[in-house]
Every structure is written in C-alpha cells, then in structure tokens.
N, CA and C atoms as an extended XYZ file, in Angstrom:
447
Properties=species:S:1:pos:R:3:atomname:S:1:resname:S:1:resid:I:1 pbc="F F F"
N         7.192      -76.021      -78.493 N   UNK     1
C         6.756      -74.919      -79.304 CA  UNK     1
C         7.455      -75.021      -80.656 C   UNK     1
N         7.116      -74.831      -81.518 N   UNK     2
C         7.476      -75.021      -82.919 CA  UNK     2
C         7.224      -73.817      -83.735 C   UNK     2
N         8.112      -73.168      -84.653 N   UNK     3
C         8.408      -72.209      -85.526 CA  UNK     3
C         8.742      -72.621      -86.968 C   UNK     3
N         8.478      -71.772      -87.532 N   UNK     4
C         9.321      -71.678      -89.297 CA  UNK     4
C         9.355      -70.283      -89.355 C   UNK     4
N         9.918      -70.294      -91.035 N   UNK     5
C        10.486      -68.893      -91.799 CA  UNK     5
C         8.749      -68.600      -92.434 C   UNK     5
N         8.901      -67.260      -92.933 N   UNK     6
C         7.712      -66.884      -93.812 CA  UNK     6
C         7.120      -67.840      -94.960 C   UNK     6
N         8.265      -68.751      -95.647 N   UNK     7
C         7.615      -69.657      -96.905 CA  UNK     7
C         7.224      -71.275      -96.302 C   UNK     7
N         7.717      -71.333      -94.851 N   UNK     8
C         7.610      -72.301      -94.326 CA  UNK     8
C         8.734      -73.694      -94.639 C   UNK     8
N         9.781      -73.261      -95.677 N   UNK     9
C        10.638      -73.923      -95.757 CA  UNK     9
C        11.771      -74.460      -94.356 C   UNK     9
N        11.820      -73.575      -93.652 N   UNK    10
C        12.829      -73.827      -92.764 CA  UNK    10
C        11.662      -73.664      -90.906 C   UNK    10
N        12.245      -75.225      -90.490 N   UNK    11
C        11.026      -75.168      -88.871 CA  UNK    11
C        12.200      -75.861      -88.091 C   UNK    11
N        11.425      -75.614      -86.942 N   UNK    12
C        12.429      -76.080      -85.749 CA  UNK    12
C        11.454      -76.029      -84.567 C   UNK    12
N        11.903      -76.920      -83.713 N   UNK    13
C        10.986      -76.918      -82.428 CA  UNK    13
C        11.735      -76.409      -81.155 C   UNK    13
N        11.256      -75.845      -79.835 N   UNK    14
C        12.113      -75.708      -78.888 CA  UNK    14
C        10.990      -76.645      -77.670 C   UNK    14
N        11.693      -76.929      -76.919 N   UNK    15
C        11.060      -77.969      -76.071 CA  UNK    15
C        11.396      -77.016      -74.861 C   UNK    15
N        10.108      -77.314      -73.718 N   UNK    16
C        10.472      -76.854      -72.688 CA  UNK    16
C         9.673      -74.957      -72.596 C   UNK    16
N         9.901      -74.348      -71.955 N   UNK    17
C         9.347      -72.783      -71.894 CA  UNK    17
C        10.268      -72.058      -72.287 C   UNK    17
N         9.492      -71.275      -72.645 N   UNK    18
C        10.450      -70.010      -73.718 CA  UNK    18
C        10.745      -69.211      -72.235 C   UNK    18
N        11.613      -68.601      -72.774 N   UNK    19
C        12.114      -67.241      -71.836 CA  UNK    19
C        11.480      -65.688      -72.485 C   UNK    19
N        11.463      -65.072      -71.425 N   UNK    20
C        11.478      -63.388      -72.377 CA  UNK    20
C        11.965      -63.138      -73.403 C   UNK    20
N        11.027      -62.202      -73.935 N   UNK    21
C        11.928      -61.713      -75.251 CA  UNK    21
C        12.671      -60.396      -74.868 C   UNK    21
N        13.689      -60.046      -75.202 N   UNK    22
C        14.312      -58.847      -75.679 CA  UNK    22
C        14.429      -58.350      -76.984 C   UNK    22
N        13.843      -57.005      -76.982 N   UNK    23
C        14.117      -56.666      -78.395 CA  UNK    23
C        15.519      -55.468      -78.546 C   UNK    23
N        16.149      -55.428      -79.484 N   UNK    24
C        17.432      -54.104      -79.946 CA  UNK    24
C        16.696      -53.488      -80.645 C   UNK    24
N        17.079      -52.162      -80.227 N   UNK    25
C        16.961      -50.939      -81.101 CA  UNK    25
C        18.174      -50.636      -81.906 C   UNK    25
N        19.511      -51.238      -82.279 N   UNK    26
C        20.779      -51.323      -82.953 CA  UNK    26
C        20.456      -51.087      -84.411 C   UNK    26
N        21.247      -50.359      -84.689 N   UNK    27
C        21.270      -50.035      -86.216 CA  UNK    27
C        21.446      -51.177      -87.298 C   UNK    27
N        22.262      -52.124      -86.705 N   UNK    28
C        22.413      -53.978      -87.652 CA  UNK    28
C        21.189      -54.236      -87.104 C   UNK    28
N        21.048      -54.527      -86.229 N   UNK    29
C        19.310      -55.142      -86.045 CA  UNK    29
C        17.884      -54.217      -86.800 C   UNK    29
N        18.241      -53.259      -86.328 N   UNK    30
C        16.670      -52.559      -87.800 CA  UNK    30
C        16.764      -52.689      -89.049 C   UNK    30
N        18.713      -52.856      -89.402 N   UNK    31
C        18.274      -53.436      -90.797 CA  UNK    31
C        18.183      -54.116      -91.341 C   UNK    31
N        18.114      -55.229      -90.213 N   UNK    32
C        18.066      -57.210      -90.547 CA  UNK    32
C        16.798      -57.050      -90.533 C   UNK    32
N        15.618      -56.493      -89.896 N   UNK    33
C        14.570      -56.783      -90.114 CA  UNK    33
C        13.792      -56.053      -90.607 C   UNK    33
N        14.221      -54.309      -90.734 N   UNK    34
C        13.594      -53.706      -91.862 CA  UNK    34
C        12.341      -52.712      -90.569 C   UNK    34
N        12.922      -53.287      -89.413 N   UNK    35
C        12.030      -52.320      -88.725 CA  UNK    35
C        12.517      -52.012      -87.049 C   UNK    35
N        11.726      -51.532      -86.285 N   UNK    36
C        12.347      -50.679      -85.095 CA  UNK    36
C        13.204      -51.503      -84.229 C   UNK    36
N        13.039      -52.520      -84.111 N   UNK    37
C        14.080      -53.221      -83.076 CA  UNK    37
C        13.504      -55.011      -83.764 C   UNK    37
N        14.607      -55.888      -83.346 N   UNK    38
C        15.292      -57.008      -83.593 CA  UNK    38
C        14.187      -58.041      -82.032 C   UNK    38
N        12.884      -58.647      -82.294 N   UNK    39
C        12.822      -59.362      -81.128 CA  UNK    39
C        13.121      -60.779      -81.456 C   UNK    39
N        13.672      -60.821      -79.771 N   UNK    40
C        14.535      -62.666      -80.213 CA  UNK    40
C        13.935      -63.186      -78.720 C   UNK    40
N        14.887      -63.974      -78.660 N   UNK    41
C        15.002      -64.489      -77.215 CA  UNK    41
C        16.312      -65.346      -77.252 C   UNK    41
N        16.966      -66.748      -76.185 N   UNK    42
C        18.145      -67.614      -76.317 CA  UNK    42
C        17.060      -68.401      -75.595 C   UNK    42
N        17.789      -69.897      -76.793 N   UNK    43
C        16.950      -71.003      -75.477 CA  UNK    43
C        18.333      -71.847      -75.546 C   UNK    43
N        18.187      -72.525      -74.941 N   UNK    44
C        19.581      -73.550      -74.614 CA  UNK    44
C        19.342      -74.806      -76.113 C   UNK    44
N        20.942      -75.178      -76.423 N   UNK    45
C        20.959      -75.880      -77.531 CA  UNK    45
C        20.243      -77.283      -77.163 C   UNK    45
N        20.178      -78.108      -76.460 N   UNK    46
C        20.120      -79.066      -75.857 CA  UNK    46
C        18.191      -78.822      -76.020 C   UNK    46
N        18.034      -77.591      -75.756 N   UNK    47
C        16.289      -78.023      -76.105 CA  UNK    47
C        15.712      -77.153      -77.246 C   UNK    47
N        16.573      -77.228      -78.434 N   UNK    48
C        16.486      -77.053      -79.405 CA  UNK    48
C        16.450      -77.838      -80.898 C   UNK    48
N        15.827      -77.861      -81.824 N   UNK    49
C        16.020      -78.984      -82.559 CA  UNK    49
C        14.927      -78.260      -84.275 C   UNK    49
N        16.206      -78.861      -84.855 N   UNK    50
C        15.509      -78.455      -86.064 CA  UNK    50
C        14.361      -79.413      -86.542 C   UNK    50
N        13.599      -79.127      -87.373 N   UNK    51
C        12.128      -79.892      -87.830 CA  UNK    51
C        12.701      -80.320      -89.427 C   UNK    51
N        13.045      -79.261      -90.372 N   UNK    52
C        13.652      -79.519      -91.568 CA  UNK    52
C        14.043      -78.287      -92.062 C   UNK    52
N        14.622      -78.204      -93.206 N   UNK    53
C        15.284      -77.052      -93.978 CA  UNK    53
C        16.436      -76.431      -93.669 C   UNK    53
N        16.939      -77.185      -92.789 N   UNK    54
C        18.586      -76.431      -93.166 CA  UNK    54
C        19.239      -76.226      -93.675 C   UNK    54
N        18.824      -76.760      -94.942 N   UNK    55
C        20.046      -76.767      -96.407 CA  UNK    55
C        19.435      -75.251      -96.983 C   UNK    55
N        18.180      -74.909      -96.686 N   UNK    56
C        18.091      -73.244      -96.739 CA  UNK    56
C        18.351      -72.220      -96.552 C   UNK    56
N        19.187      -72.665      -95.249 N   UNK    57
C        19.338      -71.557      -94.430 CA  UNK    57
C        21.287      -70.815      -95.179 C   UNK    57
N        21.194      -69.640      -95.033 N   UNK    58
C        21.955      -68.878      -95.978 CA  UNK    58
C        22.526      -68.315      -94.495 C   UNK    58
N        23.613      -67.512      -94.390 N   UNK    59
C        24.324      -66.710      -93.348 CA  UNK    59
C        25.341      -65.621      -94.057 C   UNK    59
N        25.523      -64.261      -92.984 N   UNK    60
C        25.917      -63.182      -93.477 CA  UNK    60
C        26.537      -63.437      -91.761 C   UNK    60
N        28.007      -62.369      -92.209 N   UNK    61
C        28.370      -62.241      -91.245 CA  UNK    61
C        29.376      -61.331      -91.180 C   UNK    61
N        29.169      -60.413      -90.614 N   UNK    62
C        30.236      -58.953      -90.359 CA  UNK    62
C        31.407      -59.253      -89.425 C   UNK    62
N        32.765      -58.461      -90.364 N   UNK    63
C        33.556      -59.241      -89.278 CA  UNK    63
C        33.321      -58.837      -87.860 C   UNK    63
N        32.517      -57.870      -87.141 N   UNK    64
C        32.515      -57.915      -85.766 CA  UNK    64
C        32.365      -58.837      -85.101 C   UNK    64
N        31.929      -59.840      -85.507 N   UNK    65
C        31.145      -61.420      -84.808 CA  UNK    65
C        29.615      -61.160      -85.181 C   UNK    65
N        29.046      -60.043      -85.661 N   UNK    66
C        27.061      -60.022      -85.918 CA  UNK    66
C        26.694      -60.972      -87.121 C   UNK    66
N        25.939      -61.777      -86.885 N   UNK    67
C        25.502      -63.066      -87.366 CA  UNK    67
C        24.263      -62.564      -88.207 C   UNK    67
N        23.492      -63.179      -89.238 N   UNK    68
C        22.102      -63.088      -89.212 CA  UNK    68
C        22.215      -64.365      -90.660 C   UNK    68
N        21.304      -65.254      -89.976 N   UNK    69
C        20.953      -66.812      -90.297 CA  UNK    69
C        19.392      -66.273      -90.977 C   UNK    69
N        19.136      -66.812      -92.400 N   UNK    70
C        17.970      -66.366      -93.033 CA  UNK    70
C        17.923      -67.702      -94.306 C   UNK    70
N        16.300      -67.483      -94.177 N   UNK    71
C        16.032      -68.389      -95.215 CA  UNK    71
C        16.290      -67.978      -96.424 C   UNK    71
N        17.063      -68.887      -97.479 N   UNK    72
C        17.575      -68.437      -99.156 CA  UNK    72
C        16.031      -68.290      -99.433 C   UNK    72
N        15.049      -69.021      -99.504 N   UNK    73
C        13.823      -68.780     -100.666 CA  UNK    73
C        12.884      -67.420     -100.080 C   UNK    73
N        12.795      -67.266      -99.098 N   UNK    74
C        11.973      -65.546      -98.138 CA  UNK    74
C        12.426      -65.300      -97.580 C   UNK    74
N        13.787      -65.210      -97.134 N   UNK    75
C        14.320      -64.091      -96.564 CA  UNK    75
C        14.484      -63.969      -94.984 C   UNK    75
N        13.048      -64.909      -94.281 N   UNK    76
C        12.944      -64.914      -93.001 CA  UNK    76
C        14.222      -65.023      -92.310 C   UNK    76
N        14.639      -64.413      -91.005 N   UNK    77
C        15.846      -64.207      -90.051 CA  UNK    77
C        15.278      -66.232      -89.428 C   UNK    77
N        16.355      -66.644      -89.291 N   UNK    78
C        16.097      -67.931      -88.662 CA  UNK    78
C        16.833      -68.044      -87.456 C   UNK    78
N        16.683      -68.924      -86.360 N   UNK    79
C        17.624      -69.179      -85.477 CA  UNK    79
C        19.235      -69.850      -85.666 C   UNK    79
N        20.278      -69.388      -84.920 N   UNK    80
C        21.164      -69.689      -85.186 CA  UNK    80
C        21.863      -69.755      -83.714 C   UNK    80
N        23.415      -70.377      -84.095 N   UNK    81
C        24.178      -70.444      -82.766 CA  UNK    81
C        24.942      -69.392      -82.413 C   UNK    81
N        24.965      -69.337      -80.593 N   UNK    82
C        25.440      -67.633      -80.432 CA  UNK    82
C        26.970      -68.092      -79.672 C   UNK    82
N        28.023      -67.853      -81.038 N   UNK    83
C        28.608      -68.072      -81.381 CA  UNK    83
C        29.855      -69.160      -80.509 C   UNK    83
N        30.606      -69.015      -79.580 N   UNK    84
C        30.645      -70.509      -78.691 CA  UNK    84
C        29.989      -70.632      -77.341 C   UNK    84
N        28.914      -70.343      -77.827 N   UNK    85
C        27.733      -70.695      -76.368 CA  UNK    85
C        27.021      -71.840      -76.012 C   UNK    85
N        26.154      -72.306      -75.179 N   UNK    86
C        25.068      -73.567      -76.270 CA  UNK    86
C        23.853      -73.098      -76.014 C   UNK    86
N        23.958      -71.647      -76.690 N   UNK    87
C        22.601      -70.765      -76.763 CA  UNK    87
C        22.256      -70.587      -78.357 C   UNK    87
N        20.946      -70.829      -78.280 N   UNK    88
C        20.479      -70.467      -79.599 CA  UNK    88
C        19.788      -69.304      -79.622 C   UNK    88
N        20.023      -68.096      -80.574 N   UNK    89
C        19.318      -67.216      -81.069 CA  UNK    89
C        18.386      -67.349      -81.537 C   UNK    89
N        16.915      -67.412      -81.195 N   UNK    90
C        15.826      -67.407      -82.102 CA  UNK    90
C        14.798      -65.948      -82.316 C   UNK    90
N        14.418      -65.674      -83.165 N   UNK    91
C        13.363      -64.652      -83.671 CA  UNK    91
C        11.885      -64.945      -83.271 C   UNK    91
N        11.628      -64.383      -82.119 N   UNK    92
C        10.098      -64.332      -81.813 CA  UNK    92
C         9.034      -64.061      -82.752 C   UNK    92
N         9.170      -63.259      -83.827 N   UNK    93
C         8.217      -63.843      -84.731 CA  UNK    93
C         8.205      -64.721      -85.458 C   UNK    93
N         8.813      -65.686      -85.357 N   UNK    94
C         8.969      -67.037      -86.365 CA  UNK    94
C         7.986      -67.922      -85.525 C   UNK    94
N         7.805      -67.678      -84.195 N   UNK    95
C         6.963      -68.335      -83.140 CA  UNK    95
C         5.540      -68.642      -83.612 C   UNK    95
N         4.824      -69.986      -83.522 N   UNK    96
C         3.604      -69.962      -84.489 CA  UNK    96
C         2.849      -70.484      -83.176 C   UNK    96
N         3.296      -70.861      -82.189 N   UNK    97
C         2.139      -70.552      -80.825 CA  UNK    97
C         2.119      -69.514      -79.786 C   UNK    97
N         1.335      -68.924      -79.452 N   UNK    98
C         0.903      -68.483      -78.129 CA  UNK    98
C         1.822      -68.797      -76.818 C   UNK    98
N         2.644      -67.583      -76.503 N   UNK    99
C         3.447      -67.886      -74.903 CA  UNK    99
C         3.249      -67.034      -73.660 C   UNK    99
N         3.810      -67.206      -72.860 N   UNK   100
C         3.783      -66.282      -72.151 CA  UNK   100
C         4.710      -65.563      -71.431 C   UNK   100
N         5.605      -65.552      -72.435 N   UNK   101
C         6.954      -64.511      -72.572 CA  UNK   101
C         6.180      -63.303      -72.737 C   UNK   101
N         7.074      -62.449      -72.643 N   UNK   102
C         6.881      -60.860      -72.489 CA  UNK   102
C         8.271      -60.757      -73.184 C   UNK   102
N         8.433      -58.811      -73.888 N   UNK   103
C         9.248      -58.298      -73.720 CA  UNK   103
C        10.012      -57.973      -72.210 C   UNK   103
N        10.998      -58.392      -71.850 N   UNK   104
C        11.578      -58.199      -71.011 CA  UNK   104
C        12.558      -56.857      -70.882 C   UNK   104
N        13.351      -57.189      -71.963 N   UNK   105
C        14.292      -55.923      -71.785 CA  UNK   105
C        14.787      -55.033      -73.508 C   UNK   105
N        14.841      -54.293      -73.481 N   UNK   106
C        15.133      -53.180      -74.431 CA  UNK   106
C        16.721      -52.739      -74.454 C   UNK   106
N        17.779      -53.905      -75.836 N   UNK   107
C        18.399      -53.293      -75.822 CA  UNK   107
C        18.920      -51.949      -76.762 C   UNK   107
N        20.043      -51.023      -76.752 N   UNK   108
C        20.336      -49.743      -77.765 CA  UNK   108
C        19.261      -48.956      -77.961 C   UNK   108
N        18.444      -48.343      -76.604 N   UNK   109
C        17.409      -47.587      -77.103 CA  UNK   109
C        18.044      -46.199      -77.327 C   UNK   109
N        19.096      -45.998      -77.146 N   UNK   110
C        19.626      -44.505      -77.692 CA  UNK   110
C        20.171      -44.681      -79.273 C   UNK   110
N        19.879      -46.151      -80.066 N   UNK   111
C        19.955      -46.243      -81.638 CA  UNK   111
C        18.716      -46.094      -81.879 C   UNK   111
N        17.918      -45.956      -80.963 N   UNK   112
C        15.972      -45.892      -81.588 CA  UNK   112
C        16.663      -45.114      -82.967 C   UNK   112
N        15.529      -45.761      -84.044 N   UNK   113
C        15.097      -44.776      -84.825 CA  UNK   113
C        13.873      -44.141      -84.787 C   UNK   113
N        14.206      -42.542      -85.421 N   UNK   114
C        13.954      -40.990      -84.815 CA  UNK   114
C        12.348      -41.191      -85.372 C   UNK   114
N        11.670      -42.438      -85.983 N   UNK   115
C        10.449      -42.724      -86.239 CA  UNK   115
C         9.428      -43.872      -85.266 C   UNK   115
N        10.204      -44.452      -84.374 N   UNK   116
C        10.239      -45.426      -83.923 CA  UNK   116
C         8.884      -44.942      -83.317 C   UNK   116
N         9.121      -43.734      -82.471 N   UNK   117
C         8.040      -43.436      -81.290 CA  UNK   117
C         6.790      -42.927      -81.930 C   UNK   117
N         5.348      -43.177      -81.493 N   UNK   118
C         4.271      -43.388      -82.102 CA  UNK   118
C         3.695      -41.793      -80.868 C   UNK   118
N         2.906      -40.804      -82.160 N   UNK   119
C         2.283      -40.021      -81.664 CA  UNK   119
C         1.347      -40.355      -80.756 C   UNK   119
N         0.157      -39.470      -80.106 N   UNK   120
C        -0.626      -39.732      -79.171 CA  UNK   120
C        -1.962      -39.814      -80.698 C   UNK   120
N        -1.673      -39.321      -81.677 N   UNK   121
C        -3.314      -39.542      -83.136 CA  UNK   121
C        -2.820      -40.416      -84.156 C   UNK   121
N        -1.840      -41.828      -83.372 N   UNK   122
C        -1.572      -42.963      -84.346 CA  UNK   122
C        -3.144      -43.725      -84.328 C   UNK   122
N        -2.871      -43.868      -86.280 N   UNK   123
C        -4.478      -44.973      -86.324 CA  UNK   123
C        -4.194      -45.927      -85.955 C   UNK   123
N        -5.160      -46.585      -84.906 N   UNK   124
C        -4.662      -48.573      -85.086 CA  UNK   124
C        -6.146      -48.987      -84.971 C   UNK   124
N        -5.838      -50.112      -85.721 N   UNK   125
C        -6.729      -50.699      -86.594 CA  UNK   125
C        -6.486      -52.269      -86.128 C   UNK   125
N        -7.621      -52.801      -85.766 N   UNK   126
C        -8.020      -54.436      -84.762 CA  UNK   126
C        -6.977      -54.965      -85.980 C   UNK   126
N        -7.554      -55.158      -87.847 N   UNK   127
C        -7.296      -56.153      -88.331 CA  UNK   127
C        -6.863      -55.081      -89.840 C   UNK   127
N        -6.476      -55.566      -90.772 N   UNK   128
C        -6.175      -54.535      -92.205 CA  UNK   128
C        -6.883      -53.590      -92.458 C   UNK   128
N        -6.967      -52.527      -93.108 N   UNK   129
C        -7.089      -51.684      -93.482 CA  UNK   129
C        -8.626      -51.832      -94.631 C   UNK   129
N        -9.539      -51.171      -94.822 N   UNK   130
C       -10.797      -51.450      -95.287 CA  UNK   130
C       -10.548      -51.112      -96.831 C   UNK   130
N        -9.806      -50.444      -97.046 N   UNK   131
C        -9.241      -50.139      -98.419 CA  UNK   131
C        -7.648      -49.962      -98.459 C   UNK   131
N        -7.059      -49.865     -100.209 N   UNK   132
C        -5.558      -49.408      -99.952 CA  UNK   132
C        -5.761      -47.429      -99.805 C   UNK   132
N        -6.868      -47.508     -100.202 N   UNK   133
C        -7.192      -45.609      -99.892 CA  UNK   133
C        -6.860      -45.351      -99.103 C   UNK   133
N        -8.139      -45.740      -98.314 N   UNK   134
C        -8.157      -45.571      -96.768 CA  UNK   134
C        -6.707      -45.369      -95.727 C   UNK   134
N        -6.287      -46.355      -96.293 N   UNK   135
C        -4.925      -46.799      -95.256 CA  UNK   135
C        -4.091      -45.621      -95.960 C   UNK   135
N        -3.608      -45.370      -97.468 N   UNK   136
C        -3.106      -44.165      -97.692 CA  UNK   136
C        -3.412      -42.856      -97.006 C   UNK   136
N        -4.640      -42.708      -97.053 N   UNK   137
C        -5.477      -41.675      -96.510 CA  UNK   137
C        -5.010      -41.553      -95.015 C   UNK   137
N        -4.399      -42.246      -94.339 N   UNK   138
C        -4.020      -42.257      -92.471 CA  UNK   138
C        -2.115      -42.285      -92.823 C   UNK   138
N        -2.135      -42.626      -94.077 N   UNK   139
C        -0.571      -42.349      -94.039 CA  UNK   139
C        -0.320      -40.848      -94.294 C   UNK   139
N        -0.830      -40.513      -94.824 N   UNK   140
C        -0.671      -39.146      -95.666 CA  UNK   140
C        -1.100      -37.966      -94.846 C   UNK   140
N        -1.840      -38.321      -93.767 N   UNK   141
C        -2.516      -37.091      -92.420 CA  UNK   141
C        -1.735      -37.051      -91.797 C   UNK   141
N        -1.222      -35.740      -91.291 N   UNK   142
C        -0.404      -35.211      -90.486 CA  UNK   142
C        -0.809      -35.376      -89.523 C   UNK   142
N         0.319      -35.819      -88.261 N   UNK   143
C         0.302      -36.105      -86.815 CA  UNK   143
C         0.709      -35.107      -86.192 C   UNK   143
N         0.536      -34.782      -84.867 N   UNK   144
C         0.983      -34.592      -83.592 CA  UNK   144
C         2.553      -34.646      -83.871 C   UNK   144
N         3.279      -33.683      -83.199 N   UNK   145
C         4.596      -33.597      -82.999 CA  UNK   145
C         4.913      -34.400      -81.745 C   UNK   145
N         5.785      -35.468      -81.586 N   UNK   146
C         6.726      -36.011      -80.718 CA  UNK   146
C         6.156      -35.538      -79.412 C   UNK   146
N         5.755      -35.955      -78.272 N   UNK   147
C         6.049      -35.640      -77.011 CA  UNK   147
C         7.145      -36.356      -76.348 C   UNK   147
N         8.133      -35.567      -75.479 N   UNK   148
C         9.013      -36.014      -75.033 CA  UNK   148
C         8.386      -36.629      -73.642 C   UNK   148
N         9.528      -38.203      -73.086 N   UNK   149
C         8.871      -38.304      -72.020 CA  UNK   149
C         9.807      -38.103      -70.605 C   UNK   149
C-alpha cells in the first residue's frame, strides 16, 4: 500500500496489511490536524519504507515526547518513528488505496470537542456542494440541539 503528503512531495510504501485505525480525540491531536480526532494506525518498521522526500519532512516536538512529522512544502502530518519502538506512526489519510481496516478504537473521547458531535438535521452531501451559497446557506441554518446519548 503506498501513501504521500497533500503536494505529493513526501511517499512511502507499507508492505503487508494494514491494521485498524484508531483515532484521538486529544487536544495536541485536533490541533495537528485542525479537526475532531487524529486517525493513524502503527505498522512495524521492517515493513515500512520510504518512496522519496525525506529531506521534506520538518518535525515539532513538545517536550512531553508528542511528535508530529509534516511535510515543509503542505503541511501534510507524515509518518514517523514511535519513539524507541520499531513502530511507525502513520496517518490514515495519507493512504491512497482502499483497505479494510476499520476504526477500531477511540482514544480521549472525554477531550471530544464540544462541536465534534453531529445533530440528527446535519446536511450530507454524496460529493461538494452545488454552489459556495448553497453550502453557506446549510452553514448558517440553525440545528437541533445536542441529544445526549
């Protein structure tokens, strides 16, 4: 299976079957990616292998040990090493085939953010939006209050 970043500068292949994904609901993880939870997965180093662009790849790192490996030219979160393991961190959407992983497990759902959960009169829409109106027009309509579950 083979991946890259958003500009396509940085790819890598993993050999072998993916595992589940897990996604975080963690407050460093929504804001590495700018949205409700962080999905990854670990595949073992040994069936991992970069394709090209590593001289792209940029790293941030808090002293807690939280990592986040990203491409310098877009920004994309890239895979990286979890930290002396011989597990690699990779980002399930960097994934450019079809698997049959699942979300498996949900971690920090008591960091959900308080937007995360989707009313019962959310629009969804097969493919984009038919106008930027339109799509304003479903942002701007008031929903349904929260049901608790």
């Amino acid at each position: 299976m083979k991946g890259e970043c958003l500009c396509g500068e940085v790819a890598f292949e993993i050999e072998g079957e993916l595992p589940n994904i897990y996604q975080c609901h963690c407050s460093l993880c929504r804001k590495a990616t700018g949205s409700t939870a962080n999905a990854a997965t670990f595949v073992e180093e040994q069936n991992f292998r970069w394709l090209f662009g590593q001289s792209h790849i940029r790293s941030f790192q808090k002293p807690t040990g939280y990592r986040s490996d990203f491409c310098s030219v877009c920004g994309s979160p890239v895979p990286n090493k979890l930290r002396d393991t011989d597990l690699i961190w990779v980002p399930a959407g960097l994934l450019d085939e079809a698997t049959a992983s699942q979300v498996a497990v949900h971690l920090h759902v008591s960091s959900s953010a308080s937007w995360a959960q989707e009313s019962d009169c959310c629009v969804r829409l097969v493919g984009g939006p038919d106008s930027l109106e339109s799509f304003n027009q479903a942002l701007q309509r008031k929903t349904a209050p929260i049901k608790s579950h």
